[in-house]
C-alpha positions in Angstrom: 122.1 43.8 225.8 121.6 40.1 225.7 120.8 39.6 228.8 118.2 42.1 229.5 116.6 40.9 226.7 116.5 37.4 228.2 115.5 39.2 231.8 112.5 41.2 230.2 111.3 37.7 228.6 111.7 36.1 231.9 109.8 38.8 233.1 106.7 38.3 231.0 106.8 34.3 231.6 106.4 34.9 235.2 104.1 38.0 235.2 101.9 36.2 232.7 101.8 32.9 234.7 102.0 31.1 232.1 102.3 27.5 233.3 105.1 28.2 234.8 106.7 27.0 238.4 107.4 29.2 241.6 110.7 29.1 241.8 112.0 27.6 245.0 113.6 30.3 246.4 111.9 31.8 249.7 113.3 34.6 252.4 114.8 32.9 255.2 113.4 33.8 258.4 117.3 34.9 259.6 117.8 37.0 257.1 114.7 38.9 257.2 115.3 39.5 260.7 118.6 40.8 259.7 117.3 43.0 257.0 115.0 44.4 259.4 118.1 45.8 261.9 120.0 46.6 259.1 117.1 49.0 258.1 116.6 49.7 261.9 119.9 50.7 261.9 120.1 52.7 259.0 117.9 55.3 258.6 115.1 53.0 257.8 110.8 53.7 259.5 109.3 50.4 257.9 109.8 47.1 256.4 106.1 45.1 254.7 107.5 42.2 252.9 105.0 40.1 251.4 106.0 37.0 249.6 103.8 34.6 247.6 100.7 36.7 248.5 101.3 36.2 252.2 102.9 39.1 254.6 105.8 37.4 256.2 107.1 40.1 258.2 105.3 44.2 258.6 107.1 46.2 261.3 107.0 50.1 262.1 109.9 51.8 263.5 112.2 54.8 264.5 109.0 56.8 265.1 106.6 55.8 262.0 103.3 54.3 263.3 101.0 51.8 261.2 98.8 53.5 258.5 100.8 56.9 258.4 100.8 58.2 255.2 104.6 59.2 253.7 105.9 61.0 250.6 107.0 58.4 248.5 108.5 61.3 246.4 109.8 59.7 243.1 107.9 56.3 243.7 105.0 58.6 242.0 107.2 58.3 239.0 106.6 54.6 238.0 102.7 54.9 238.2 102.8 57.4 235.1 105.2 55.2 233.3 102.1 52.1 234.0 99.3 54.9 232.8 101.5 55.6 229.9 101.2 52.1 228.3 97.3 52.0 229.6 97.0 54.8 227.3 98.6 53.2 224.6 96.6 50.1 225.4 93.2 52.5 224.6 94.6 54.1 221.4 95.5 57.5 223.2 99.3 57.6 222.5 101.7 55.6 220.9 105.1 55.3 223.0 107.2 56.4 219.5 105.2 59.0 218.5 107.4 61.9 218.4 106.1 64.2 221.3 105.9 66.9 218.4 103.4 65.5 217.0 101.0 66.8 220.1 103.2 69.4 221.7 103.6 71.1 217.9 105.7 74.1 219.1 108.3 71.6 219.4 108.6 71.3 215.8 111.1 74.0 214.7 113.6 72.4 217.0 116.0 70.3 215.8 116.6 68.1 219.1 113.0 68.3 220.9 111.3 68.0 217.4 112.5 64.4 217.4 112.0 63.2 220.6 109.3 60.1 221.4 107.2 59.8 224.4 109.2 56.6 225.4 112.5 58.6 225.4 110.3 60.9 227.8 109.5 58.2 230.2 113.0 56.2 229.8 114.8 59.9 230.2 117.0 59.1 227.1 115.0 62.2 225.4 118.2 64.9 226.0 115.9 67.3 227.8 117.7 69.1 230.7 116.3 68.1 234.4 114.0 70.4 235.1 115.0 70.4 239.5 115.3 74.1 240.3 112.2 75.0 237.3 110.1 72.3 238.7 110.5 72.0 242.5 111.6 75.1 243.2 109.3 77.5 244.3 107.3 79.6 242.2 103.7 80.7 241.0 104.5 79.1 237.5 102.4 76.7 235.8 104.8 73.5 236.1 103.4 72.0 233.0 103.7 75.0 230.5 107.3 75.9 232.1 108.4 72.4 231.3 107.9 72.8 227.5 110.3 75.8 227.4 113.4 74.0 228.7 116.0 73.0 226.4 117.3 69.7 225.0 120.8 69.5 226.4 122.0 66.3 224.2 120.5 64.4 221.3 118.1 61.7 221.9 119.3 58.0 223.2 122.5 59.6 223.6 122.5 60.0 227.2 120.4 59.8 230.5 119.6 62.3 232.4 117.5 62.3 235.1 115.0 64.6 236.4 111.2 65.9 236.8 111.1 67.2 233.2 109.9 64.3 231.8 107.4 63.7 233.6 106.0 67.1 233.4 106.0 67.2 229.3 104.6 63.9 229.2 101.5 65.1 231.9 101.4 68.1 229.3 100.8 65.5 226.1 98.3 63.2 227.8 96.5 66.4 228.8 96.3 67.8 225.7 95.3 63.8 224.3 92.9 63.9 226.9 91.2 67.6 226.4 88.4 66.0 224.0 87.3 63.8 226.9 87.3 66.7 229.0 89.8 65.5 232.1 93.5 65.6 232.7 96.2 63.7 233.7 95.3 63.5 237.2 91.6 62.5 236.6 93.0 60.0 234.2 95.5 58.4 237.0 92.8 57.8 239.4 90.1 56.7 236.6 92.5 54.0 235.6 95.0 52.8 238.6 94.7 55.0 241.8 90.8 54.3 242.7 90.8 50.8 241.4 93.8 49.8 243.2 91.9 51.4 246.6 95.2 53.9 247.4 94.1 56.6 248.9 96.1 59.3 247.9 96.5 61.8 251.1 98.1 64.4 249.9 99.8 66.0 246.3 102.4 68.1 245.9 101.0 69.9 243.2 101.9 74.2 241.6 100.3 77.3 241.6 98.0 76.4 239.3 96.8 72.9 240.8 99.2 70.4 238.2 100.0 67.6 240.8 103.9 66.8 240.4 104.2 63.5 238.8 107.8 62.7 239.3 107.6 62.9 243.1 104.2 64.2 244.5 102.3 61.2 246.1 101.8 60.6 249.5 100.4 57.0 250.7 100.6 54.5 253.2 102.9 51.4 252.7 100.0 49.2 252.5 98.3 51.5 249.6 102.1 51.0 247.9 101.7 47.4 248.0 98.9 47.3 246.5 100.5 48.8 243.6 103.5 46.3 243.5 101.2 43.5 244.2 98.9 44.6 240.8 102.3 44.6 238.8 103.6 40.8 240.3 99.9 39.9 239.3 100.9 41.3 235.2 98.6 44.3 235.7 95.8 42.3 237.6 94.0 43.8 240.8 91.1 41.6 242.4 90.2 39.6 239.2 90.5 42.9 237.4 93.1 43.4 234.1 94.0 46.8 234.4 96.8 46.6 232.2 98.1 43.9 230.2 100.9 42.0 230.5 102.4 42.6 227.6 101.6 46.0 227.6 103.1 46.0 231.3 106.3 44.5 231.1 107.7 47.4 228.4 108.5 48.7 231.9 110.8 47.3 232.3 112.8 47.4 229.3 116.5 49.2 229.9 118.3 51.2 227.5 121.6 51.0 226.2 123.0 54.4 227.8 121.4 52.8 231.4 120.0 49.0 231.5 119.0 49.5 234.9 116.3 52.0 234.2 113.2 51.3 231.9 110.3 53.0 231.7 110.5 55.1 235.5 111.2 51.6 237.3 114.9 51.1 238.0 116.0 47.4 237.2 118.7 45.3 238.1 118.7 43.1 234.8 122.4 43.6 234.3 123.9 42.5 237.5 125.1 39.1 236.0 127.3 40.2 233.2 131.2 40.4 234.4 131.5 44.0 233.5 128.2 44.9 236.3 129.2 47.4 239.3 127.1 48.4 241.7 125.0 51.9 242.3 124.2 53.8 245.1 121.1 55.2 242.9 120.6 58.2 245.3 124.2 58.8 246.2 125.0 58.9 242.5 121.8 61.1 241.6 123.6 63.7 244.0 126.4 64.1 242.2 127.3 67.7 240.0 127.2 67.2 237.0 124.7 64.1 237.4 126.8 61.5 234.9 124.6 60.8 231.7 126.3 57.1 231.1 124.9 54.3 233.4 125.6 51.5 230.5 127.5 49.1 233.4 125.4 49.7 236.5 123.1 46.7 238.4 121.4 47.5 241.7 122.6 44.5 243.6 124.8 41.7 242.9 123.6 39.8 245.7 119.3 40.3 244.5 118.0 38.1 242.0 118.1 39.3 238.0 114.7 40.2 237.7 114.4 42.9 240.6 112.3 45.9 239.8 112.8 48.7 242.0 110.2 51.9 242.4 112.6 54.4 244.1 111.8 57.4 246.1 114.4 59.7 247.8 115.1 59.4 251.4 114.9 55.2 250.7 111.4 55.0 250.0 111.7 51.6 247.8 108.9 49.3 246.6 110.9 46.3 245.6 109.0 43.7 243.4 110.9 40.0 242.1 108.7 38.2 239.9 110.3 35.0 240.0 109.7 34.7 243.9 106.1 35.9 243.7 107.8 39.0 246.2 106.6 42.3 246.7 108.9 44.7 249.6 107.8 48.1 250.8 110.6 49.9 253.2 110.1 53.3 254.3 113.3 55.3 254.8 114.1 59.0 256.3 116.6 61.5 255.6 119.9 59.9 256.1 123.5 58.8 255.2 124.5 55.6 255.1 121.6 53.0 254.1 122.4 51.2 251.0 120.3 48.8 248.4 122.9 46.9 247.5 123.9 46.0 251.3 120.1 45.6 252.5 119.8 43.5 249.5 122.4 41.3 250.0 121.6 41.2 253.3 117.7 40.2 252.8 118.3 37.7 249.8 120.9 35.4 251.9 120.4 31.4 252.2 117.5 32.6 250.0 118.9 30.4 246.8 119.7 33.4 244.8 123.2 33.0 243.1 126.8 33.9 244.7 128.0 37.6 243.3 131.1 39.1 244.1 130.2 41.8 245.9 132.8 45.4 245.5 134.5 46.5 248.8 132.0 48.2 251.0 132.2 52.3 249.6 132.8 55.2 251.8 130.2 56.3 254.4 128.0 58.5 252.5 128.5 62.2 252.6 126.1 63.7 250.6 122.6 65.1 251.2 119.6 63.5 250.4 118.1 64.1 247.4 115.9 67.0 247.1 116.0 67.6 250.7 116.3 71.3 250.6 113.7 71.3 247.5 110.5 69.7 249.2 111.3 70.8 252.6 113.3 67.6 253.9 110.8 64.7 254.7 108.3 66.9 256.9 105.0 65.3 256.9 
């Protein structure tokens, strides 16, 4: 784990600006344009790259206009994990308290007794995924139905990914938050969504009016950016610290079981170390089982080290690289055959980032997107 250790500190050199240079590295004109047809070409609606606080390139496409608002389905997730070390930041949670300590009819089991709120938000905790209890269709009170599924493995012994998480840990701040008298939600807007100006055009949100926070946000791109510019900034917004840095960059801290994921932002840390192979993160989020060891993955060989991805089915990315001041939103639809790894090889060329051996290109993708058939497919 060496060198994600030395990744997160380069991390919070260059989110902290402290004294340090831009590196030289900048997009070549080229291989923007060639990003940009291999998204065209691949199941991709929209491309805002903004780089060094300047957009170099915003183009709508494949039958997205400007300012239409998309789901950015598990995007949402990476906005909890920021509001979860707010909260720390303000005394209302520790990240290693044991979740039992709040959700107390946890205690008289032996695996979800000993779970922390970190191993919520780093899915490390054990807990089964949640997908059919969560996102299927029911008149159940998400949150309360979350706290009765069981811990498949002990903690830090596995990932396993899934709206569980993020469900327990909504029911934890809530009941944190019941002496101020607001929720989760009210919280999320009080402390990133209405400073950050994103409006927020729709929730998917249960029976009983608990938004989803693993994948319920709808936004425009622009509204996105705005949250990716905020993190590149080391929680800043218009002269405004909403989070610290240092508080902000436990983000993006992997795990043993899976480098590549910290707290819900998926990283690509690990890509330099000779055992590194590439992942299709939503191919390989289809599979059955879903595989609970990701200790060898990266997100692209070709993208520089300190990449930090917020990923959303049907290729909603917001792509953010500290080190060249860079900040990506792409808009994807349901499809087959676009691929990180390739657009990010494709994107980062003649831009100074390092040779990588890349794998042989994998089979056409076969599989369906990710929880198509659960939210309806990507109906707006």
């Amino acid at each position: 784990m060496a060198s994600t250790k030395r990744t997160v500190a380069g991390l919070l050199i260059f989110l902290a600006g402290c004294n340090v240079m831009t590196a030289k590295a900048q997009l070549h004109p080229d291989s923007i344009q060639a990003a940009y047809q291999y998204s065209a070409s691949h199941s991709g609606r929209a491309l805002i790259i903004k780089e060094q606080g300047k957009v170099r390139f915003e183009q709508y496409y494949n039958g997205l206009s400007k300012g239409t608002p998309l789901h950015i389905y598990s995007g949402t997730k990476s906005f909890f994990s920021v509001l979860a070390v707010i909260a720390q930041e303000e005394g209302l949670l520790i990240l290693d308290e044991k979740v039992s300590d709040t959700i107390t009819e946890w205690k008289g089991d032996p695996r979800k007794s000993r779970i922390t709120i970190r191993e919520l938000l780093n899915f490390t905790s054990g807990m089964e995924t949640g997908f059919n209890e969560i996102y299927g269709r029911s008149s159940a009170d998400k949150l309360k139905l979350s706290l009765q599924l069981d811990a498949m493995r002990d903690r830090g012994k596995s990932f396993i990914y899934g709206p569980s998480h993020l469900q327990i840990f909504c029911e934890v701040l809530n009941r944190k938050l019941a002496p101020r008298g607001i929720e989760y939600e009210q919280y999320l807007n009080e402390k990133l969504i209405h400073p950050l100006g994103i409006r927020i055009t729709r929730w998917r949100e249960d029976a009983h009016g608990n938004v989803i926070p693993s994948a319920g946000m709808y936004m425009t791109g622009q509204h996105w950016m705005n949250f990716g510019d905020m993190v590149l900034a080391g929680g800043k917004w218009k002269g405004r610290q909403l989070v610290r840095t240092d508080s902000l960059v436990q983000c993006f801290q992997g795990t043993e079981i899976n480098p590549s994921f910290g707290l819900c932002f998926w990283l690509n840390s690990y890509k330099d170390r000779p055992d590194a192979w590439e992942v299709d993160v939503e191919e390989t989020l289809e599979e059955e089982p879903l595989p609970e060891d990701w200790r060898a993955c990266c997100l692209a060989k070709g993208a520089p080290a300190d990449l930090v991805v917020s990923l959303g089915s049907t290729f909603q990315r917001l792509y953010i690289v500290p080190s060249m001041q860079l900040v990506i939103v792409h808009h994807g639809k349901p499809g087959h055959d676009f691929r990180d790894y390739d657009f990010l090889r494709i994107l980062f060329e003649d831009a100074g980032v390092p040779d990588a051996e890349v794998d042989s290109p994998p089979q056409k993708r076969q599989t369906r997107p990710l929880l198509k058939k659960l939210f309806g497919g990507d109906k707006e």
